[in-house]
C-alpha positions as CSV (number, residue, x, y, z in Angstrom):
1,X,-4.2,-44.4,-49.7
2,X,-1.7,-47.5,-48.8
3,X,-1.4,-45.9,-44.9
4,X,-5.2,-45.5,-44.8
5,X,-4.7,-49.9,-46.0
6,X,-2.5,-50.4,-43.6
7,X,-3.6,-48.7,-40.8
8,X,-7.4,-50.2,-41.4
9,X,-6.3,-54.1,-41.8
10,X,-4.0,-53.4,-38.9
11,X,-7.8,-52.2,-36.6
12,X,-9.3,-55.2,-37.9
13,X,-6.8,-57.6,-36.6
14,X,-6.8,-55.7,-32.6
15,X,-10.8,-55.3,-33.2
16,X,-10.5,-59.4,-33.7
17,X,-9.3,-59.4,-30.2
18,X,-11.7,-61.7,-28.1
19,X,-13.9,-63.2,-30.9
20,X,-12.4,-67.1,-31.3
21,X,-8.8,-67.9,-31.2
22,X,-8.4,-65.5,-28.4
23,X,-6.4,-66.8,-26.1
24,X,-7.6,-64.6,-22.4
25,X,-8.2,-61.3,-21.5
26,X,-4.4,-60.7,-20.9
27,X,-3.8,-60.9,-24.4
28,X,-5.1,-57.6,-25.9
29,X,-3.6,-56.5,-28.4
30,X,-2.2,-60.0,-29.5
31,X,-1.5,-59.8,-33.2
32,X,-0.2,-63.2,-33.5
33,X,1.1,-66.6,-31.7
34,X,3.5,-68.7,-33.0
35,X,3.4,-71.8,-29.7
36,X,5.4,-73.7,-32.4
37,X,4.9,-77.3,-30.6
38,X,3.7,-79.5,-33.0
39,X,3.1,-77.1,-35.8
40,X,4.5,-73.5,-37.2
41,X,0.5,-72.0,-37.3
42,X,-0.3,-68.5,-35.8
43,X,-2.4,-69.3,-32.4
44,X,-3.9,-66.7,-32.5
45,X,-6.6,-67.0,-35.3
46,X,-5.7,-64.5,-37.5
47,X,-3.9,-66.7,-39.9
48,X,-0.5,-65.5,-40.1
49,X,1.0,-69.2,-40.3
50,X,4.8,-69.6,-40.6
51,X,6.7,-71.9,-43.4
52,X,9.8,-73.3,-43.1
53,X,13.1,-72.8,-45.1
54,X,16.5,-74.6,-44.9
55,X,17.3,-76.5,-42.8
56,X,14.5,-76.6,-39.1
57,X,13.7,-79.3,-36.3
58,X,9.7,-79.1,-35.7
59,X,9.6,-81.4,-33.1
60,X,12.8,-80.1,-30.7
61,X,12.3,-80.7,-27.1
62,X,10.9,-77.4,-25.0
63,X,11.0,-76.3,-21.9
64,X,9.8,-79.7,-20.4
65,X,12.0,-81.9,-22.4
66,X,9.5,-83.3,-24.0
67,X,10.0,-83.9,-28.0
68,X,7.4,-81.4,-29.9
69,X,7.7,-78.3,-27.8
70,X,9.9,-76.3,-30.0
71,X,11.2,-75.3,-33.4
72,X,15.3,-76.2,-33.4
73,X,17.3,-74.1,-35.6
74,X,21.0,-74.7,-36.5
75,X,21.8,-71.4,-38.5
76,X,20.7,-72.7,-41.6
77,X,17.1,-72.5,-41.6
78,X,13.9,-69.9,-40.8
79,X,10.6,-69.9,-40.3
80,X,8.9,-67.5,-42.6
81,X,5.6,-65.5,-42.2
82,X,3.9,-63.8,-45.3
83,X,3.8,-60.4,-46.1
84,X,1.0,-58.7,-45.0
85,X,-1.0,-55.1,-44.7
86,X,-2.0,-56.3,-41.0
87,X,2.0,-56.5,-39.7
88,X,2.6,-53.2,-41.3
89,X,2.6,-51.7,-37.2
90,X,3.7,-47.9,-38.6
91,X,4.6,-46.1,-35.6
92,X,2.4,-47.9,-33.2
93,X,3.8,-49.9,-29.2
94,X,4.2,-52.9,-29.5
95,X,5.6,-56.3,-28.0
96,X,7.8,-59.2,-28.9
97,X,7.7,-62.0,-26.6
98,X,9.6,-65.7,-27.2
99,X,11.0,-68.5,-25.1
100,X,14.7,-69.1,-26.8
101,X,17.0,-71.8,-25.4
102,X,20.7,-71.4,-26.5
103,X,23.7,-74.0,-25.9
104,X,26.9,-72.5,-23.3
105,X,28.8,-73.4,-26.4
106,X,27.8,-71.9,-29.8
107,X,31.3,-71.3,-31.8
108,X,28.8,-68.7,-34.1
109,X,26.7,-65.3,-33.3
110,X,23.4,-66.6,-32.1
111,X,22.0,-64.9,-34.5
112,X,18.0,-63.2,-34.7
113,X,15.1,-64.4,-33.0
114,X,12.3,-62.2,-35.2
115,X,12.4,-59.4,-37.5
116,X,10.7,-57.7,-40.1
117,X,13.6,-55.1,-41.7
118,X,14.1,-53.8,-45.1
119,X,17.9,-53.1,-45.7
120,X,17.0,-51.2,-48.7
121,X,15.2,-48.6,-46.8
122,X,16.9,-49.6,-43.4
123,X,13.1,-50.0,-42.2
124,X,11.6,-52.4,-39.8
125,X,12.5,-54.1,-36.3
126,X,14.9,-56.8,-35.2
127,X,15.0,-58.9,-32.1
128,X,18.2,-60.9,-31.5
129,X,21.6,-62.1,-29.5
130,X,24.8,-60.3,-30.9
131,X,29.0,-61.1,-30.7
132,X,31.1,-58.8,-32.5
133,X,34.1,-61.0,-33.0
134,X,37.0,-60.0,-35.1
135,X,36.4,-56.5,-34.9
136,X,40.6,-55.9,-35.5
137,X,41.8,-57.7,-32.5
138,X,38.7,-57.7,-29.9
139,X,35.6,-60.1,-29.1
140,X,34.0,-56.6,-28.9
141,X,30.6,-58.1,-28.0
142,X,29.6,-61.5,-26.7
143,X,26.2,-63.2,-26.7
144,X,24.1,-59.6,-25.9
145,X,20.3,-59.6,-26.2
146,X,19.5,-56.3,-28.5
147,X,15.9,-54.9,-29.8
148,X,16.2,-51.7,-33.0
149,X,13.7,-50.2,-34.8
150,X,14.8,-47.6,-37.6
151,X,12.8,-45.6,-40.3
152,X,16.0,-45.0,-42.2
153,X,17.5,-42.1,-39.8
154,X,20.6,-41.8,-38.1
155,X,22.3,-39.6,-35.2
156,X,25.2,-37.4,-36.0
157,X,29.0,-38.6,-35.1
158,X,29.6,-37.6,-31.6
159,X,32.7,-37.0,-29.9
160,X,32.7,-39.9,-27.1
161,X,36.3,-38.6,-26.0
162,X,39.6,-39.3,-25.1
163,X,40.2,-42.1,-22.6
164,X,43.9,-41.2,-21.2
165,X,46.0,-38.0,-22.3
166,X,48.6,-39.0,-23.7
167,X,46.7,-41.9,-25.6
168,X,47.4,-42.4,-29.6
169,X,44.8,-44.8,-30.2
170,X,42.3,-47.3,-28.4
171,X,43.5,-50.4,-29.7
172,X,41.1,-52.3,-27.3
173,X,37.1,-51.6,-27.4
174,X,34.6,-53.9,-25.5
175,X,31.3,-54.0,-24.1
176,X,31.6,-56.3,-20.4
177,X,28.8,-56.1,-17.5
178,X,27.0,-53.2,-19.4
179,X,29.8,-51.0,-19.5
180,X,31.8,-49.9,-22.7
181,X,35.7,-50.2,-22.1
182,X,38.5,-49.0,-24.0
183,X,42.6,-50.7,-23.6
184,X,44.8,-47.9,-25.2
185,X,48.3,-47.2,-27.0
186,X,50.0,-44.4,-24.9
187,X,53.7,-44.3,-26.5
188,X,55.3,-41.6,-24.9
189,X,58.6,-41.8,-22.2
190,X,57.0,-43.0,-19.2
191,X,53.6,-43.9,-20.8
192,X,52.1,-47.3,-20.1
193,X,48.7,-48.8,-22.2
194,X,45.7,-48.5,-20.0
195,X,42.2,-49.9,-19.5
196,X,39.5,-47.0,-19.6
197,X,35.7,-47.6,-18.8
198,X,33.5,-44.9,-20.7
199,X,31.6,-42.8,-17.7
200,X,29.1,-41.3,-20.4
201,X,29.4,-38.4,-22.8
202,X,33.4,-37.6,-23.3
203,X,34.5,-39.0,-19.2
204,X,36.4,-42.2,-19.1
205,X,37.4,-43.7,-15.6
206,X,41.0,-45.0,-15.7
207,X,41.0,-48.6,-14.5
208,X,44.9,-48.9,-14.7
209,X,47.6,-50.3,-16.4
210,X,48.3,-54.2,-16.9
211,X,51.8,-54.0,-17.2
212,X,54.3,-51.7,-18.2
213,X,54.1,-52.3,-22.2
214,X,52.7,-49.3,-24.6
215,X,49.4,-50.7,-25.3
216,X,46.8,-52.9,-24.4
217,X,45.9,-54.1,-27.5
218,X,43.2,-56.9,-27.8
219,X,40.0,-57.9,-25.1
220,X,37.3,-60.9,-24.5
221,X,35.1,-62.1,-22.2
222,X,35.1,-64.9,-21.1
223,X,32.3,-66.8,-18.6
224,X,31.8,-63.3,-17.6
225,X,35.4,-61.8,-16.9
226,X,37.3,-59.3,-18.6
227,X,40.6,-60.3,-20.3
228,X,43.4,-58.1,-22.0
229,X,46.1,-58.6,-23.9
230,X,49.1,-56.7,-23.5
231,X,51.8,-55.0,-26.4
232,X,55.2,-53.2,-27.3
233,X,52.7,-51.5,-30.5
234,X,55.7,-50.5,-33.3
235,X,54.3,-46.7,-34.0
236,X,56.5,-46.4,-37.0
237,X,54.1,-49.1,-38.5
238,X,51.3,-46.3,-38.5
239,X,54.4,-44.1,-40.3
240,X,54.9,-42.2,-36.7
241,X,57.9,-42.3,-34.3
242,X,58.7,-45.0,-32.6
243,X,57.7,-45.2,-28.9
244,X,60.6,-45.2,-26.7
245,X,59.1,-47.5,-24.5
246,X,60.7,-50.7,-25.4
247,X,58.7,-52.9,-22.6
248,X,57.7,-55.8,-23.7
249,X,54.0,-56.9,-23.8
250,X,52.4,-60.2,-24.8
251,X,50.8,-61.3,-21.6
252,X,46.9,-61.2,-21.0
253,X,45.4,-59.7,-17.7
254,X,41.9,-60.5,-15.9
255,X,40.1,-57.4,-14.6
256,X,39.0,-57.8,-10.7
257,X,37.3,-54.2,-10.2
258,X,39.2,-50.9,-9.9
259,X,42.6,-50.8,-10.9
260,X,43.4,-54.6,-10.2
261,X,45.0,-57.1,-12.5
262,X,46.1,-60.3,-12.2
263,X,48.4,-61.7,-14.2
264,X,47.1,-64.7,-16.7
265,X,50.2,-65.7,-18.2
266,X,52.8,-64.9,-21.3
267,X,52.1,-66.3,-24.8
268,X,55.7,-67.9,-25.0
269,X,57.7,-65.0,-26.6
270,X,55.3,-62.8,-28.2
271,X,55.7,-59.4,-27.5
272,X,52.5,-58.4,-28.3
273,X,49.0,-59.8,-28.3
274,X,47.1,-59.9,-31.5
275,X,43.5,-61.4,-31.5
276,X,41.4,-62.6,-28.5
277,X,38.1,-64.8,-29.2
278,X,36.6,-67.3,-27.0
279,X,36.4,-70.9,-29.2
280,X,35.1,-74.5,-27.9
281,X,34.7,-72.5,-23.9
282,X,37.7,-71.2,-23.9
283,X,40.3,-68.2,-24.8
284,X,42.4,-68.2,-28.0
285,X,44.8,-65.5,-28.8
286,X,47.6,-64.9,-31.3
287,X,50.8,-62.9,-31.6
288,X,51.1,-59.7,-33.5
289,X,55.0,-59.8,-34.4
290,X,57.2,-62.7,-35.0
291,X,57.6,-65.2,-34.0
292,X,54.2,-66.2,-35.3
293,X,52.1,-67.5,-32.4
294,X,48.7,-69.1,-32.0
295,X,47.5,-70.1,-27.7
296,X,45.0,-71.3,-25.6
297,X,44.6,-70.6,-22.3
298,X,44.3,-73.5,-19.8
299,X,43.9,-71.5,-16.6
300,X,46.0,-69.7,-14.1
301,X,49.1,-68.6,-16.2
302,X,49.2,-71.5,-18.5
303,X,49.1,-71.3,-22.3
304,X,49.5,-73.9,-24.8
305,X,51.3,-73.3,-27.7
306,X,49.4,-74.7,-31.4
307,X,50.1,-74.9,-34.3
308,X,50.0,-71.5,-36.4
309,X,48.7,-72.0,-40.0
310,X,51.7,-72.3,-42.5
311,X,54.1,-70.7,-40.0
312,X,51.6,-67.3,-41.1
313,X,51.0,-64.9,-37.7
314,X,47.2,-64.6,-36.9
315,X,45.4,-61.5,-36.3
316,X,42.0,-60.8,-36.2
317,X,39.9,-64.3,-34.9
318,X,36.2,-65.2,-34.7
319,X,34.2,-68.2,-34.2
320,X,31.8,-69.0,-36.9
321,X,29.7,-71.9,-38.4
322,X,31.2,-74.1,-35.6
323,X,35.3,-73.1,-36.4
324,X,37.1,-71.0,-35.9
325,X,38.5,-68.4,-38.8
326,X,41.7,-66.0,-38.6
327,X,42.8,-63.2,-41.2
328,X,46.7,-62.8,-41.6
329,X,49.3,-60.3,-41.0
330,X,51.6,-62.4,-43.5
331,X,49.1,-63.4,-46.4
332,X,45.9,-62.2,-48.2
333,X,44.2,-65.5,-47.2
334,X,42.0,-66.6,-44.6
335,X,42.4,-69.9,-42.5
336,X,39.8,-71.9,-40.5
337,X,40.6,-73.7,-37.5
338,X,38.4,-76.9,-36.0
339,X,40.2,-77.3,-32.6
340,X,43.2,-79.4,-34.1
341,X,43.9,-78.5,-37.4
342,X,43.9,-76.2,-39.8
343,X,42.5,-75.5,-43.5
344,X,43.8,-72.5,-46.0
345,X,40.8,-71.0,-47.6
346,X,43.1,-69.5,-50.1
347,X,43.7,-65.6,-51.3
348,X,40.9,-63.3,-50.8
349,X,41.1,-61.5,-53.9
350,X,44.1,-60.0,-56.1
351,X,46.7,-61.9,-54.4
352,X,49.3,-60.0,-56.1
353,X,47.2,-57.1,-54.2
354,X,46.0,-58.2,-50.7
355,X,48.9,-58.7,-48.6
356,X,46.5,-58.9,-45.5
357,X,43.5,-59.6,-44.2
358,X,42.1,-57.3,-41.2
359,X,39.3,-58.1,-39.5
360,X,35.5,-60.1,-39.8
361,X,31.9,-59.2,-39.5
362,X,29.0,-61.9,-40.2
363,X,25.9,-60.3,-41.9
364,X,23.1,-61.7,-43.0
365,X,24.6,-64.8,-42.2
366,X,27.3,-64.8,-44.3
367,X,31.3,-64.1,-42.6
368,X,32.8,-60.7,-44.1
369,X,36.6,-60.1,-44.3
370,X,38.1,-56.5,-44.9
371,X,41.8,-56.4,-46.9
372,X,44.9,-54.9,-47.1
373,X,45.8,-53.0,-49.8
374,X,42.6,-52.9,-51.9
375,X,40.3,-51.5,-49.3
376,X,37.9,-54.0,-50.7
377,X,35.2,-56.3,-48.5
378,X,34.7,-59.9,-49.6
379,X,32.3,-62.7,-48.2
380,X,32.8,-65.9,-47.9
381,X,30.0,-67.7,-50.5
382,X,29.1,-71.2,-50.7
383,X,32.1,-74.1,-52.1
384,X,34.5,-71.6,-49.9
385,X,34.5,-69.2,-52.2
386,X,35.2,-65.6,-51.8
387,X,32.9,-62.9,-53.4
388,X,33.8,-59.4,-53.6
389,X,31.5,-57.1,-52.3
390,X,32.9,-53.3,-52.8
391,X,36.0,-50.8,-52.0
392,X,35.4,-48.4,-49.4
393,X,35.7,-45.5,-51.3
394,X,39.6,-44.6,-52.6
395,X,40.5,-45.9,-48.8
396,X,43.3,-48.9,-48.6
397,X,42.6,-51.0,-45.8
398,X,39.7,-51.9,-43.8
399,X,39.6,-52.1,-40.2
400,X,36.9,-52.3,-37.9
401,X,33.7,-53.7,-39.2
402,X,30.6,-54.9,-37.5
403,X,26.6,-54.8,-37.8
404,X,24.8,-52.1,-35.8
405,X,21.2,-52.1,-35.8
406,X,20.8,-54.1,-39.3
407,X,23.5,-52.3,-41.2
408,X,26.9,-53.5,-41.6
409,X,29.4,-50.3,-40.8
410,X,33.3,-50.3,-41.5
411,X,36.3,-47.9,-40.7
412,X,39.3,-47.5,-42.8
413,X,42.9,-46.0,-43.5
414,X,44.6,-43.9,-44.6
415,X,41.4,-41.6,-44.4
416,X,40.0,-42.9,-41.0
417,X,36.2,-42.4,-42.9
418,X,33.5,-45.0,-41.9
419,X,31.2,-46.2,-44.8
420,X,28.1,-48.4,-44.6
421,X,27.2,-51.3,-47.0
422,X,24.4,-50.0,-49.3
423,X,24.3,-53.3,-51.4
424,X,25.4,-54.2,-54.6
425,X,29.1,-53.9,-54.1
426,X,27.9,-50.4,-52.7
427,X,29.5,-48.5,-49.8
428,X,28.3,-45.3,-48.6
429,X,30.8,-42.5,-47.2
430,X,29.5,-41.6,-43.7
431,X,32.0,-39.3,-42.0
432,X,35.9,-39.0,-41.7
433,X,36.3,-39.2,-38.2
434,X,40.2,-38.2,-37.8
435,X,41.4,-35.3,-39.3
436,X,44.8,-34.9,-38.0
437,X,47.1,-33.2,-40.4
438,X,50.4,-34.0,-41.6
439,X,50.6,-37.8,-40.9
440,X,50.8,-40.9,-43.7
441,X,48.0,-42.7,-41.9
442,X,44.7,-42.1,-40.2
443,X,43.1,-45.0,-38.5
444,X,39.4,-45.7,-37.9
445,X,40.3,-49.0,-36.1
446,X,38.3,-50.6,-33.6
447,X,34.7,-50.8,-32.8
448,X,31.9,-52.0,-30.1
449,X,28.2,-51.5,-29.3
450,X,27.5,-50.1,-26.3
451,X,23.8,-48.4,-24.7
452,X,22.3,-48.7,-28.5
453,X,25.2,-46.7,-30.6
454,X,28.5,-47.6,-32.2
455,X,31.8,-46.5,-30.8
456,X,34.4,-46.1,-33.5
457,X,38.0,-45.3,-31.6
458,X,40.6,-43.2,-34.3
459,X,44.6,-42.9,-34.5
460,X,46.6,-40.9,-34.1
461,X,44.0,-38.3,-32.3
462,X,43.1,-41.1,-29.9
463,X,39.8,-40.3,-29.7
464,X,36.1,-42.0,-29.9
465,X,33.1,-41.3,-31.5
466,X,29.3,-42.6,-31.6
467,X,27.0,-43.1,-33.6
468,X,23.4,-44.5,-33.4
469,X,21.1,-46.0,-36.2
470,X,17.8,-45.4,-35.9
471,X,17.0,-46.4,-32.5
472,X,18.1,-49.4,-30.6
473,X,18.8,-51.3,-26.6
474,X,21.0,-53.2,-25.4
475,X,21.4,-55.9,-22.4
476,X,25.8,-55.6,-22.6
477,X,25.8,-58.5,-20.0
478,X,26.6,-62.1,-21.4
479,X,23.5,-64.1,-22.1
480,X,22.9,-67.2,-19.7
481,X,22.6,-70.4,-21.7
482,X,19.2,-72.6,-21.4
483,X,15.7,-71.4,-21.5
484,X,15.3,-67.6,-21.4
485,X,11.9,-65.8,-21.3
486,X,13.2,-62.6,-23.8
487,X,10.7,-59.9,-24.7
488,X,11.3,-56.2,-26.4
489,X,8.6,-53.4,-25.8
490,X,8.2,-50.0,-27.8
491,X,6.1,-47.5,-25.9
492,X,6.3,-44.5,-27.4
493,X,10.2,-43.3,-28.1
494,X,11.5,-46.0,-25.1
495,X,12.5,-49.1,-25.9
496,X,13.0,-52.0,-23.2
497,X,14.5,-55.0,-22.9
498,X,13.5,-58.0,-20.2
499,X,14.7,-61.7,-19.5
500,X,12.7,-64.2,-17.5
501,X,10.2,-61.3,-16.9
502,X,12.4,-58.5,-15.5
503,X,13.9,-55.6,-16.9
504,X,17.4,-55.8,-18.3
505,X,18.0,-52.6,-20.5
506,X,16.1,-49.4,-21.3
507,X,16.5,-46.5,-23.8
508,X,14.7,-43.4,-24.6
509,X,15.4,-41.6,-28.4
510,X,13.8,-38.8,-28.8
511,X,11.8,-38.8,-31.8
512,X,11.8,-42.6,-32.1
513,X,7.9,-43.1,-31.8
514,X,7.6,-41.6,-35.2
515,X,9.4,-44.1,-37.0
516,X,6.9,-46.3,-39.2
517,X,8.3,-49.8,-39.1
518,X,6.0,-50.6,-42.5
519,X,8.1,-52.7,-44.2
520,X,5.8,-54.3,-46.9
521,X,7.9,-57.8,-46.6
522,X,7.6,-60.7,-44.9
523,X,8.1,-61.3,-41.0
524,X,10.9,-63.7,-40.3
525,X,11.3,-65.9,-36.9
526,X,14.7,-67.6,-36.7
527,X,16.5,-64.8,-39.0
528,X,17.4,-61.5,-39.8
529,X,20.0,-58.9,-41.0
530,X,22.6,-60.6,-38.5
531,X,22.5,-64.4,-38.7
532,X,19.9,-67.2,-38.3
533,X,19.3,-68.4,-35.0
534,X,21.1,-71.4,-33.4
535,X,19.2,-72.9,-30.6
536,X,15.4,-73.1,-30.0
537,X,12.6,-71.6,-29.6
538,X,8.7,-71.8,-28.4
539,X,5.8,-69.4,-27.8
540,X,6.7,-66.5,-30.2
541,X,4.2,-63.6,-29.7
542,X,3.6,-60.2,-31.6
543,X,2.0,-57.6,-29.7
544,X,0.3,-54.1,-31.7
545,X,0.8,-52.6,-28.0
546,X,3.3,-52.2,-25.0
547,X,2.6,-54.8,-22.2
548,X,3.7,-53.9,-18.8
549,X,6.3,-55.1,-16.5
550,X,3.8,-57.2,-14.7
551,X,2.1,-58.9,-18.1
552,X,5.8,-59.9,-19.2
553,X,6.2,-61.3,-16.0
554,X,3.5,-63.8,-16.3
555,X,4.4,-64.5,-19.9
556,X,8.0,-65.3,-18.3
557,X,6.3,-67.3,-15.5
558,X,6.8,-71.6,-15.5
């Protein structure tokens, strides 16, 4: 009886189509019009008004500059749209549409422009701009337009393979110019770290080696370009031999196409590179053994050496909330960073239990940090505290962690499993994705998006593996700042992506036009299961169909 509801209020909203509040004949289908210039009412006459929560600016400038022609956000605020039986859209096309402005500089994930997703029953849609930073050492995403959809389903864990033989581990995994890459540990006599660019299914293209060190063990990208870090990785830290290549590492590389590297300069003795973020416009990166290390680069081959927070070696790094925040090889605490100085945010946990902290995620606004030797998650709540949020299983440490398609995922050692967050200090077992036998540690340790899945790369086998949630597209190019026309079409089981009125992204699921996006909650402009939105934005539509190229294109047009 409540999809015969549903379905019924949802034909008398598209049967409203051209009676008043219509806007022309090119907007069939229009289920509602946020202009938000002036006011947060729906357009469109059908009465789905917004209200605002936290923290908004209702009369931003818009795309003329003129004071009233937007709705400013700053991360702390949403605009929030009542639940109702007509935005239930089941399995039906449909369109998002939205004028978003976004600063060059936002030291935070963007965060959503709309959704309407249950995390309880992983249901719904989401619209927004991603950066997966702190993901172990790697900026694995940065500033990437993505549309999902999920009815609570899930692909198996497929093998994505091995980039490089003789490769232990992918230390390095990053989405740059729409293609996933991958810088590895390859220990043996003779054996160099390499970059790898995935090729589809298990094929990786080898795009050479840096330098002559073991690993290439951290990446970011910066105003477009792909950097590296380089390492002498200590195996027998993972309880395996020791490589015999003694070479040191510690220098970060630009990519220029092929196998071609230039040389970006040393962080003063460091041997190996630990973190790499982009903060305030430019690169950061730390140092993974002694001496502790924290650098900025300043162009060419120059870094300048900063201060390092209580003499304590920095590992993973991400911007957030305008700082920047590091875990630590030498504590269980977590330090924040504003450009000059920094702040100790104190143990995260047990103290006497979490030696170290690994690596961040930000979900549902809030930054996550996984620990060393608990296994445990904790977020950071309001008055800088930190609230524990759940062991992964019986595992020890937690690795890799990031949000894919509205639910936040994590890897682990010694087990190498990956477990989703469930809620309620709850973390569901998902798969153990390395099964070598007789070693002390398995790894599940770094992780990217890439083509709407999650790579997850593994030591000691050195291989990949992917995994989608529900069904998802992604524009793995950098976002240009300013005004952007964005809009997100469903038609059918393809998804598509577009900015300023052209195409950017497309991906077909099989299956993916049955999912029923009938949440039963509220519709939220601004937010979502990644972060609020910082920037602006203006003409929000919601389409119960799938416009074509040519009507985004006029929707895009000045």
């Amino acid at each position: 009886m409540s999809i015969f509801l549903t379905s019924a209020a949802r034909i008398l909203v598209l049967a409203a189509i051209g009676q008043p509040g219509a806007l022309d004949s090119g907007d069939s289908g229009l289920i509602a019009r946020w202009p938000l210039a002036g006011d947060l009412k729906d357009h469109s006459g059908h009465g789905f008004d917004a209200e605002a929560r936290g923290t908004i600016d209702p009369n931003a400038p818009g795309r003329d500059g003129e004071p009233g022609g937007a709705v400013g956000l700053d991360g702390r605020g949403e605009l929030v749209v009542a639940a109702s039986p007509a935005l239930d859209l089941g399995g039906s096309d449909l369109t998002v549409s939205a004028w978003i402005e976004t600063a060059d500089r936002v030291d935070s994930p963007i965060g959503d422009v709309l959704s309407r997703y249950d995390s309880e029953k992983r249901r719904g849609l989401i619209l927004g701009v991603k950066t997966n930073a702190g993901v172990t050492f790697n900026q694995a995403n940065f500033r990437h337009l993505q549309f999902g959809v999920d009815d609570d389903r899930e692909s198996d864990w497929e093998p994505a393979g091995k980039p490089g033989a003789g490769t232990l581990l992918a230390f390095a995994l990053v989405e740059h110019d729409g293609a996933l890459y991958a810088g590895t540990c390859e220990p043996a006599a003779g054996g160099s770290g390499h970059v790898y660019r995935h090729a589809g299914g298990t094929e990786w293209v080898d795009c050479g080696a840096p330098d002559g060190a073991n690993a290439v063990t951290a990446a970011a990208v910066l105003d477009g370009e792909l950097y590296v870090g380089t390492g002498r990785y200590r195996v027998a830290g993972s309880s395996l031999p020791e490589s015999p290549n003694d070479t040191p590492g510690g220098r970060v590389f630009r990519y220029e196409g092929g196998t071609s590297w230039v040389d970006c300069g040393r962080l003063g003795e460091s041997i190996a590179v630990a973190g790499l973020t982009v903060f305030q416009g430019k690169l950061y990166a730390g140092s993974l053994y002694a001496p502790a290390g924290f650098f900025r680069y300043e162009g060419g081959t120059t870094w300048t050496a900063l201060e390092t927070p209580g003499g304590s070696r920095v590992e993973a790094i991400a911007p957030f909330d305008g700082k920047l925040y590091a875990s630590s090889y030498d504590r269980g605490h977590v330090f924040r960073f504003d450009g000059r100085d920094w702040e100790d945010l104190g143990p995260v946990g047990d103290p006497n239990v979490n030696t170290q902290t690994y690596s961040f995620a930000v979900y549902r606004g809030r930054l996550h940090v996984g620990t060393w030797a608990s296994g445990r998650v904790y977020r950071l709540a309001d008055g800088d505290r930190w609230e524990d949020v759940g062991r992964l299983g019986e595992e020890r440490e937690v690795m890799g962690m990031l949000v894919h398609n509205g639910r936040l995922t994590a890897g682990s050692l010694p087990l190498a499993n990956v477990y989703r967050y469930e809620g309620d200090g709850d973390w569901r077992f998902l798969k153990q994705l390395d099964a070598t036998p007789d070693v002390v540690y398995r790894r599940a340790w770094a992780m990217a998006e890439h083509d709407g899945r999650l790579f997850v790369s593994t030591l000691p086998s050195g291989r990949v593996f992917s995994h989608r949630a529900g069904a998802s597209v992604q524009w793995g190019k950098t976002l240009p700042a300013g005004w952007r026309h964005v809009a997100a079409v469903r038609s059918g089981d393809t998804l598509r992506l577009f900015v300023d009125g052209e195409p950017v992204a497309t991906t077909t699921t099989a299956g993916s036009k049955a999912f029923d996006l009938s949440t039963g909650g509220p519709l939220l402009i601004g937010s979502g299961p990644d972060a609020p939105f910082r920037g602006k934005l203006a003409d929000v539509r919601l389409y119960g169909r799938a416009l074509s190229h040519d009507e985004v294109r006029r929707l895009a047009a000045p």
